[in-house]
C-alpha positions in Angstrom: 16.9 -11.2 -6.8 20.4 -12.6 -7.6 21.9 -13.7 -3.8 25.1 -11.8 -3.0 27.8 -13.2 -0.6 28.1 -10.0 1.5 28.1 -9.7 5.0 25.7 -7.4 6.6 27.1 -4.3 8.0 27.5 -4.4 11.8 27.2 -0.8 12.8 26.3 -0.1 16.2 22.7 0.7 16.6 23.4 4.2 17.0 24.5 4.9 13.8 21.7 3.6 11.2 20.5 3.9 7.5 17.3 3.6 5.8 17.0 3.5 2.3 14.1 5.7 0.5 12.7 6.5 -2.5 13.4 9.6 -3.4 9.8 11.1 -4.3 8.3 13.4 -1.8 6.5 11.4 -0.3 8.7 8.4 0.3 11.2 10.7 2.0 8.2 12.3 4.4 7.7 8.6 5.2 11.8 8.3 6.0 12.1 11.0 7.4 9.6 10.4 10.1 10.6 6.7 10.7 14.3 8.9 11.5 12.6 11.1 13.6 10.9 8.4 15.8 14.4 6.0 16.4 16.3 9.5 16.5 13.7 10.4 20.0 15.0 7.0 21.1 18.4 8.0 20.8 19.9 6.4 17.8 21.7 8.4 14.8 19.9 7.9 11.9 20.5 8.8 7.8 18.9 8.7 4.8 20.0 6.7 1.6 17.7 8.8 -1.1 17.2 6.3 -4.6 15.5 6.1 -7.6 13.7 2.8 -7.9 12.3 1.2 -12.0 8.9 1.7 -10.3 9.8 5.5 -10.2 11.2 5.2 -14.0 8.7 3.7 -15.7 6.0 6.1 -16.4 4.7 5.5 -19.7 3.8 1.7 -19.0 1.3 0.2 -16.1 2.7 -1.2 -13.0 0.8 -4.8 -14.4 2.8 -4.9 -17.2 5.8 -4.2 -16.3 6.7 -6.6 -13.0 4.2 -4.6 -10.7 4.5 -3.1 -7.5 7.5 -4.8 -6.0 9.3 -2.3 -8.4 9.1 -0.1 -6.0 10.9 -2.1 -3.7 13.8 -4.2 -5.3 16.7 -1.5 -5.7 16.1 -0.9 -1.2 16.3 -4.5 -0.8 19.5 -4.0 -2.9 21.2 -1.7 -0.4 20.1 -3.6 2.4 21.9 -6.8 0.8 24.7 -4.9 0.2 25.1 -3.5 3.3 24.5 0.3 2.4 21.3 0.5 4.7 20.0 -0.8 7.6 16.1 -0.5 6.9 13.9 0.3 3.9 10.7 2.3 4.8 7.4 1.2 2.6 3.9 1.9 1.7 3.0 -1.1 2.4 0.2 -1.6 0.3 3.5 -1.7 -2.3 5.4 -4.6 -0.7 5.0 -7.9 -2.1 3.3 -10.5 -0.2 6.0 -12.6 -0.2 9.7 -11.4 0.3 12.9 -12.5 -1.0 14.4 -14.9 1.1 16.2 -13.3 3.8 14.3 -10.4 4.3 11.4 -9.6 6.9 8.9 -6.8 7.7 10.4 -6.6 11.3 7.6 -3.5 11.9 4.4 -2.0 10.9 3.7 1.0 12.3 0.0 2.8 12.9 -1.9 3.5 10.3 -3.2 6.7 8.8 -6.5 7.1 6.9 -6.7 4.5 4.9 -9.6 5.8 2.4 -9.0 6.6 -1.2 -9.9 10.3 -1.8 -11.3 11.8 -4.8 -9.4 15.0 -5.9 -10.7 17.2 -8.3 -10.6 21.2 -9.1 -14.5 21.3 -10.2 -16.6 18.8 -8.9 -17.6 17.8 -4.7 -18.2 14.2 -5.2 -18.1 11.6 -7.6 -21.8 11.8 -8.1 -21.5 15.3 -9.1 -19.3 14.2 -12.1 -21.0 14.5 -15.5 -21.6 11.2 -17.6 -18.2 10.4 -19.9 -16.0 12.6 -17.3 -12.4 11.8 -17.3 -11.0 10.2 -13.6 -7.2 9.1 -13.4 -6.4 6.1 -11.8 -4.0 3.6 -12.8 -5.1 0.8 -10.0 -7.1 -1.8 -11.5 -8.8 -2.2 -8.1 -10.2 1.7 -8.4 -11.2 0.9 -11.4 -13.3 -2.0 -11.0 -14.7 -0.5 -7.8 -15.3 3.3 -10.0 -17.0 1.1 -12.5 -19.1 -0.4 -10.2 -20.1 2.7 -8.9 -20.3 5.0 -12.3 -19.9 2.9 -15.4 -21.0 6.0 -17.3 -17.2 7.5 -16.6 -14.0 7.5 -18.5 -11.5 5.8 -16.6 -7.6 6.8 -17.7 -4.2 5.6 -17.0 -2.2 8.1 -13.9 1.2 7.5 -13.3 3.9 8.9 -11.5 4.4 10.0 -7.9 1.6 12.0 -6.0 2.8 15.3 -7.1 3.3 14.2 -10.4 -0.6 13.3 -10.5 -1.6 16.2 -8.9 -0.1 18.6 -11.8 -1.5 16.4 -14.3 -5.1 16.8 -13.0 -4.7 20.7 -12.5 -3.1 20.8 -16.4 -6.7 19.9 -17.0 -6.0 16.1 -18.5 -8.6 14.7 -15.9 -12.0 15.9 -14.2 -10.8 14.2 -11.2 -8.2 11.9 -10.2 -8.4 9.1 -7.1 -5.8 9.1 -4.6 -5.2 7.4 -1.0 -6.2 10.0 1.6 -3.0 8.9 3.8 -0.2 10.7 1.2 -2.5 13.9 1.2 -2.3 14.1 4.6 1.1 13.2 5.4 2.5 15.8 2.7 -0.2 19.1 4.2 -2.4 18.2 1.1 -5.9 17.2 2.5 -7.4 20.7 1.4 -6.9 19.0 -1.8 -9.4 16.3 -1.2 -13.2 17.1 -2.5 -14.8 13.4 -0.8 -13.4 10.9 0.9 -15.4 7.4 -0.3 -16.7 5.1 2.3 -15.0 1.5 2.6 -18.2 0.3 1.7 -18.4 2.2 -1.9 -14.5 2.3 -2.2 -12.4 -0.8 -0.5 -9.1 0.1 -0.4 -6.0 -2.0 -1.0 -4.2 -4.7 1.6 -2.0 -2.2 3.2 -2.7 1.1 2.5 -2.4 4.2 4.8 0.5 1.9 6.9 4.3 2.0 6.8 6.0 -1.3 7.2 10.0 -1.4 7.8 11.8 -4.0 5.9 15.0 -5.4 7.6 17.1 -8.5 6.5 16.3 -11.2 8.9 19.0 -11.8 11.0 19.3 -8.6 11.8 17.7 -9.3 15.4 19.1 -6.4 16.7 17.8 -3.8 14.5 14.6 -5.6 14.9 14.5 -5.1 18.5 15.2 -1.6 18.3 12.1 -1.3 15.7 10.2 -3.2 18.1 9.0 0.1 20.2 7.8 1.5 16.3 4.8 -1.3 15.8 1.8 -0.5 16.2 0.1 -4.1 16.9 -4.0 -3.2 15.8 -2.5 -2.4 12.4 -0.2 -5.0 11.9 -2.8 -7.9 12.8 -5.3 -6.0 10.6 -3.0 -5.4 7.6 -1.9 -9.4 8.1 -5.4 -10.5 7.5 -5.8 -8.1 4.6 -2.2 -9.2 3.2 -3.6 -13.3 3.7 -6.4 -12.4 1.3 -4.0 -11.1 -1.1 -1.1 -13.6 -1.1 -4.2 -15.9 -1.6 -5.3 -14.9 -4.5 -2.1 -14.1 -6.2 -2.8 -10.5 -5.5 -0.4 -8.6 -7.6 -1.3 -4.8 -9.8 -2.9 -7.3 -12.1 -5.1 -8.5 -9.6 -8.1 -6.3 -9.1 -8.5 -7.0 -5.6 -9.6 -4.7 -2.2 -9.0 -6.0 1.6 -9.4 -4.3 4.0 -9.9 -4.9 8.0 -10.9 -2.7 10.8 -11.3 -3.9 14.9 -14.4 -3.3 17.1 -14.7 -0.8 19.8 -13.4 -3.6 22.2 -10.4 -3.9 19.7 -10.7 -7.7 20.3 -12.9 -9.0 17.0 -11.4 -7.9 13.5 -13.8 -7.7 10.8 -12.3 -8.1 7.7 -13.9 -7.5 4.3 -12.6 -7.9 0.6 -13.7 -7.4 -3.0 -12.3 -8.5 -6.8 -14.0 -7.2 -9.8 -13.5 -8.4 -13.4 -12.4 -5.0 -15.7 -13.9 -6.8 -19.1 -16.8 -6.9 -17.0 -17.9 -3.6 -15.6 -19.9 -3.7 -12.6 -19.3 -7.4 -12.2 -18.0 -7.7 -8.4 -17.6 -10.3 -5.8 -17.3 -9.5 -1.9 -16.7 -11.0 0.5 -16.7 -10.3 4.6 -15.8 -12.4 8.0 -15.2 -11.6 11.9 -13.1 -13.5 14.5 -11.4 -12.5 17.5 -8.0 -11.8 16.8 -4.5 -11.9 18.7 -2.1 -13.2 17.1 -0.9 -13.1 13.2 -1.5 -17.3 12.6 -5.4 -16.2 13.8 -5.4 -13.0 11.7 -3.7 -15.2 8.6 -6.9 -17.8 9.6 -9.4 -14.9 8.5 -7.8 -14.4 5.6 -7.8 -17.7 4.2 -11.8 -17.6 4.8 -12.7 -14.6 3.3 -10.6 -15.8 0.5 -13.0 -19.1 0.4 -15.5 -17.0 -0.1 -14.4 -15.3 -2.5 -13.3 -18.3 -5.2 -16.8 -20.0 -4.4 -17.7 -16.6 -5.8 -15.8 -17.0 -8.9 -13.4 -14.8 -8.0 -10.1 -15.5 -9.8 -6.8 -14.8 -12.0 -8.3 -12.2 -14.7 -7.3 -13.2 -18.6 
């Protein structure tokens, strides 16, 4: 991102804004990051934009830059001093930021499952042999291939809505979605099965929010301090390791994910990369330590990755 010699705005913590997407979803995501520094007294507003990641429809994230399109045009206003905070998905955030910029908060996460939708059929085993499913994540499609290499898998862009219209024009038997955008927009009725994490990892990230600040904004990241949910963010740290590891990037077909004991003291984090010119051809990977702190949770990461690469998992041609 070209470096701009602007001073960050200085408005008094009252007065904020966070920068959005502009889909549906994105703005239910702002608008509920408002509403929790608005119950802590601070005035908050939106800044709605479209991002190339919302533009680009007829291409796949992989081939044109990846996710992190999602996210360049909100790190623009933040530079420029036209928002305080950008709100993510952020299984959507690069694993490494632009210089000057920080996740000062990730907040708790919702279901983090991927959910199969579809308008005829209860499960994915109920789908008949060389049925259509939409997915444009080369991690679901490794892992769908793993579990039913007897099914078409088809490109699905666009924003969740978007999708949704797509599979009830009848272009798909069923589509795969993450569970937490269902729920946060009222649409869980519309989800037929929800996989297990064992059938269906799901990405580094998904189902939590992370705010994205510029870093000497200390202030702001105080205020955002009360927002961060701590479980989450060492979990999704660990997850996040595996995937800055490996390069992880839309053309990486890779799955982490972590979840704490009862005692919320050990996190167990698994992970998984598939090969698409292979189907069925998986490598996983799994490891538990006690975790407190991000370096310990970064610590896990690195040795599930290990295990991974003495697994041959690697950069797909």
């Amino acid at each position: 991102m070209r470096r701009r010699a602007i001073s960050p705005r200085r408005f008094p913590l009252s007065q904020l804004i966070i920068a959005t997407r502009e889909s549906r979803l994105a703005l239910w995501q702002a608008q509920h990051v408002q509403s929790q520094l608005q119950a802590r007294g601070h005035q908050v507003g939106l800044l709605g934009m479209t991002t190339r990641g919302d533009q680009i429809l007829d291409r796949s994230l992989s081939k044109v830059g990846g996710k992190g399109l999602f996210v360049k045009e909100l790190e623009v206003a933040l530079e420029e001093g036209r928002a305080d905070l950008a709100v993510h998905s952020l299984k959507d955030v690069p694993m490494d930021l632009p210089e000057g910029f920080e996740l000062a908060c990730v907040m708790e996460r919702e279901d983090p499952r991927d959910a199969l939708v579809s308008n005829r059929f209860a499960s994915l085993a109920e789908l008949p042999a060389g049925s259509v499913v939409g997915t444009s994540s080369l991690r679901r499609v490794v892992l769908l291939q793993a579990l039913r290499p007897d099914l078409r898998i088809e490109p699905l862009r666009g924003n969740l809505d978007t999708r949704l219209r797509k599979l009830d024009d009848g272009q798909y038997e069923a589509i795969v979605l993450a569970a937490a955008g269902l729920h946060r927009l009222g649409l869980a009725g519309r989800i037929r099965a929800c996989f297990a994490p064992e059938d269906m990892l799901p990405a580094a990230g998904q189902g939590a929010l992370g705010i994205e600040i510029r870093s000497e904004r200390r202030e702001l990241a105080e205020a955002l301090a009360p927002l961060a949910h701590t479980p989450t963010w060492l979990a999704v740290a660990a997850e996040r390791a595996v995937s800055r590891a490996m390069g992880g990037s839309c053309s990486m077909p890779l799955a982490a994910h972590a979840r704490f004991d009862a005692q919320g003291q050990v996190l167990h984090l698994r992970a998984a990369w598939g090969d698409p010119a292979v189907p069925g051809r998986l490598v996983r990977a799994e490891a538990s330590a006690p975790v407190a702190a991000l370096a310990q949770a970064a610590a896990l990461g690195q040795a599930v990755v290990a295990q991974l690469r003495a697994g041959g998992a690697g950069p797909v041609q």
